[in-house]
Residue, then its C-alpha position, 0 to 999 in steps of 0.5 A: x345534153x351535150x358532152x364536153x370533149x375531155x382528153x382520153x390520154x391523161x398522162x402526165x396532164x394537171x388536174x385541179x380538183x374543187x371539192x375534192x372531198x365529196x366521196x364521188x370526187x374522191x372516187x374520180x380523183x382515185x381513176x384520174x390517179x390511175x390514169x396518170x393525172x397529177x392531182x391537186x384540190x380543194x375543200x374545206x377544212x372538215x375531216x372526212x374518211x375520204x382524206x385519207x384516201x386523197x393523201x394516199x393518193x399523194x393530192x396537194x390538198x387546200x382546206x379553204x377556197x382562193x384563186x391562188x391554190x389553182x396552180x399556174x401549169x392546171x390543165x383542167x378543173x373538175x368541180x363537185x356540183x356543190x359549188x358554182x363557177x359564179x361563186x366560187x374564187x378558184x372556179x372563177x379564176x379558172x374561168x379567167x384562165x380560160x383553163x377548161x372546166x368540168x362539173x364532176x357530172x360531166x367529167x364522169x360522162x366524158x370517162x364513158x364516153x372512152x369505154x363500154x359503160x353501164x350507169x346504175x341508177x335509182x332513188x335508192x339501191x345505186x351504191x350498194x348494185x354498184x359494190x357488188x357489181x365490182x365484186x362481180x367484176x373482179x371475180x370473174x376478171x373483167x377488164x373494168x372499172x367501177x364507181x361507187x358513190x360510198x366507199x367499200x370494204x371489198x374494194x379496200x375502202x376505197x370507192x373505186x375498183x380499177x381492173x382495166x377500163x374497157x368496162x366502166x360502171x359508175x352510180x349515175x344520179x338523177x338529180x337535176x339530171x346529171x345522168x344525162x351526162x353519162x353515155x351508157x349501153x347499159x342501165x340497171x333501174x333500181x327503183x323510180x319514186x318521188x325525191x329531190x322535191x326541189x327540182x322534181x316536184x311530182x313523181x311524173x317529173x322525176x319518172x320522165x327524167x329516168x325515162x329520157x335517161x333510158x332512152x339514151x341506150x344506143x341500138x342494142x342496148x341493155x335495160x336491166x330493171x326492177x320488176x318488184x318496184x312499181x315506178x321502175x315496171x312504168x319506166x321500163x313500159x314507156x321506154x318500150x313502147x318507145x323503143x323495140x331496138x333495146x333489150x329488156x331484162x327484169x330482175x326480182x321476187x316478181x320477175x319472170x326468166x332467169x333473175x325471177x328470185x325464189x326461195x328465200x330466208x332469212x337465218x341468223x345473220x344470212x339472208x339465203x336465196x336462188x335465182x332462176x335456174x342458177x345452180x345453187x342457192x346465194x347467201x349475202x351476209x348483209x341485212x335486207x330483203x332490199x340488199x338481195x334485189x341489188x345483188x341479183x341486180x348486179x348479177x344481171x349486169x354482170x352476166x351482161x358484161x360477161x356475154x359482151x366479154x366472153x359470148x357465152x352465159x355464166x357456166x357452173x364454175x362463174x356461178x360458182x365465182x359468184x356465190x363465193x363472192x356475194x358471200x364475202x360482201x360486208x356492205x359499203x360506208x353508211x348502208x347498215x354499216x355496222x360501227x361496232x358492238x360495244x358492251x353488247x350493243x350493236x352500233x349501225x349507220x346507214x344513209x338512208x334518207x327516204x321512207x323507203x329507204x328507211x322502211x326497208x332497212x328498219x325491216x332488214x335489220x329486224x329480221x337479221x337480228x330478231x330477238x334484239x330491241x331497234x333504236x333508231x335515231x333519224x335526222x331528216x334532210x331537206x324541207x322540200x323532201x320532208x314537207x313532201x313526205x312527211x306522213x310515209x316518213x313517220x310511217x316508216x319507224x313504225x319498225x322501231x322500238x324507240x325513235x329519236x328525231x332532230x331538227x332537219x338538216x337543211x341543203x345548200x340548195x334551199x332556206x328553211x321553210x317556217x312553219x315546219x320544222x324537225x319538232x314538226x316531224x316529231x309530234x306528228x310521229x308521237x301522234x301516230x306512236x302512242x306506244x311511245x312516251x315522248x321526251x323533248x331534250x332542251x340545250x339545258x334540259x330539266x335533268x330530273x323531269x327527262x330522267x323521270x320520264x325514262x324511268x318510266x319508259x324503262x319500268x313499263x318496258x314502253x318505248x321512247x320518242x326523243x327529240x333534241x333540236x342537235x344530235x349530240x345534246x340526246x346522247x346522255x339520254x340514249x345512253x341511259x334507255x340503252x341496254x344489251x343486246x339493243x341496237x343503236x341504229x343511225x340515219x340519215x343524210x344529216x350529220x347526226x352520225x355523230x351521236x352514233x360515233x360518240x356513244x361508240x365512243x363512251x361504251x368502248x372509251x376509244x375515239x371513232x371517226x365515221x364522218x362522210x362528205x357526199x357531194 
């Protein structure tokens, strides 16, 4: 795929951003901010916690799309995926204004094509390796810059770390194979699994993608892959019977050499580990079995870099650097994001929007804090990808004391399909669940029945299966079935974050924002 030549020097140049909210093009605009841009964009009107950030970084920002708010003395237009030239006013009037235009994809793979790059990518862990390859960045003093595609508390709340730009490390995505655009030398492989059904409709078409992306790796170049995670082992394998001009390097409980992880535990609130021959064990203070792979993922990179860098391996004092750093990691927005503890009850919101996803941290959660009950409130995204999985999705509560499900929440990209449906997802966990009493919430729900039912759950010490076609009309009733010491745990890619905030809100009587524009 064809990168478009963008401007190494960007001092002084306009640069007018459409769908500027979208976390990734606020971390872009926060890199274009530093290297000297002026900013302008566009979005709609919703808050999102990125506003904050583009008003720090003094973005005229519009709430609405018109061919007037692209101003006279642009430059260049970058544009989130989201939208399109033909349908967007503003990227239309650009196209008029023969003003030269980036979909974010492409503006990000220009960036890497100005430095040594590495792209983090994988169906799931890309956010969470990219933080903590930042924070390994910044320990050690690599001139570096990174991109995560969520903000993160050790990078200031930000989505960027800047530290120089001789290194740049950015989550690269699969969808529609937008990673294509991006130019690295080196590529951590988290996992490879089916996703995006929309555009990748077996696992061998997804597989393929990341094989093509592997095999973009220049002479030389660094292969940093999963050695737990079934579909990244088989990407690994094709490239290498492809490519002998590359390295290879395997991370995981699974792995052989130095990133083989060995004895491991889980204590009260830490999960506790070593790595090949490091000289002492690592404490992560996140939950998830899932979150130490990442992490040591990132240590592989980092070491990588280092060797680039420095010509030398990690000595005592970097692992040293590394330890303490890893243990001051608090995790990113939305990836078991703890929202608060309110009235002895613990509040969590993570963006874990596949089985996977929401298996593995179901478990994380459970084992980091064992003796207290999960409620875990999920509301699906897309239909491609919930018809497509429909039986790993509700195999993946099982996990769960209490479930509480909602309608899907549909993408731009696709119409709802008829036949199938939230309440679809939701009786064919009730028929797997039967350990579960299930309470449908109506928008004007029979008080008393529903109540009845709860009573029951609650004097039988059973759990419950709610379902409510919007988030917010289940927040009574989660309220009543929550209890101290429970955990009150939130996923999805959907927008039922809101209940989450909301029971936030009515436990401590204060208001919370946790709202979040991913494209």
């Amino acid at each position: 795929m064809e990168t478009i030549e963008f401007p190494e020097i960007l001092k002084g140049l306009h640069i007018h951003l459409v769908g500027a909210k979208g976390t990734g093009m606020t971390a872009l605009a926060e890199i274009l901010h530093k290297r000297g841009a002026l900013l302008t964009g566009s979005d709609v009107p919703d808050v999102f916690y990125t506003d904050s950030i583009l008003h720090a970084l003094n973005v005229q920002l519009f709430e609405s799309f018109e061919a007037l708010h692209v101003p006279a003395n642009t430059d260049i237009v970058v544009y989130s995926a989201a939208y399109s030239r033909e349908a967007n006013p503003e990227l239309r009037a650009a196209v008029q204004r023969n003003i030269p235009i980036f979909s974010y994809p492409q503006a990000l793979g220009a960036l890497s094509l100005h430095s040594r790059s590495a792209g983090i990518a994988g169906v799931h862990g890309k956010t969470t390796t990219a933080a903590l390859s930042g924070i390994l960045m910044e320990t050690l003093s690599m001139p570096a810059t990174v991109l995560a595609g969520s903000a993160i508390s050790n990078f200031g709340g930000r989505c960027t770390l800047i530290r120089g730009d001789t290194y740049f490390l950015a989550e690269t995505c699969e969808y529609r194979k937008h990673f294509l655009n991006f130019k690295p030398s080196w590529i951590v492989l988290t996992s490879v699994e089916s996703d995006h059904q929309d555009y990748f409709p077996t696992y061998e078409s997804i597989r393929d993608a990341f094989v093509e992306y592997a095999l973009t790796l220049p002479e030389g170049g660094v292969l940093i892959f999963c050695a737990d995670q079934k579909g990244a082992v088989e990407v690994a394998d094709i490239v290498l019977q492809k490519r002998n001009d590359i390295q290879f390097v395997e991370y995981g409980f699974l792995a052989k050499g130095k990133y083989k992880i060995r004895d491991f535990h889980t204590g009260a609130g830490t999960n506790i580990f070593s790595i090949g021959d490091a000289p002492s064990p690592i404490e992560l203070h996140v939950p998830g079995r899932h979150l130490v792979l990442d992490a040591v993922a990132a240590i592989a990179l980092a070491e990588s870099l280092f060797k680039a860098e420095a010509s030398r391996a990690f000595g005592v004092e970097e692992w040293k650097k590394i330890a303490d750093a890893l243990s001051s990691f608090r995790g990113s927005k939305r990836r078991s994001e703890i929202i608060g503890e309110f009235k002895d009850i613990l509040i969590l919101d993570d963006y874990g929007h596949h089985p996977t996803a929401i298996k593995t941290t179901i478990e994380g959660v459970k084992k980091f804090w064992p003796h207290r009950r999960l409620i875990v409130d999920f509301m699906s995204h897309t239909y491609s990808r919930t018809i497509a999985l429909q039986d790993d999705f509700v195999a993946s509560f099982d996990g769960a004391d209490a479930v509480v499900m909602h309608k899907i929440y549909s993408s731009a990209r696709e119409q709802p399909i008829p036949g199938f449906n939230g309440m679809t997802l939701f009786r064919k966990l009730c028929g797997r669940r039967p350990d579960l009493i299930p309470i449908e919430i109506e928008a004007s729900p029979a008080e008393d029945a529903v109540s009845d039912q709860i009573s029951i759950s609650l004097r039988q010490n059973k759990g419950v299966a709610i379902y409510s076609e919007e988030p917010m009309d289940a927040r009574d009733k989660v309220l009543e079935i929550l209890r101290p010491r429970d955990i009150f745990l939130t996923m999805g890619a959907g927008d039922n974050w809101k209940l989450g905030n909301a029971i936030a809100e009515k436990l401590s009587e204060r208001p919370y924002s946790n709202a979040i524009k991913k494209d």
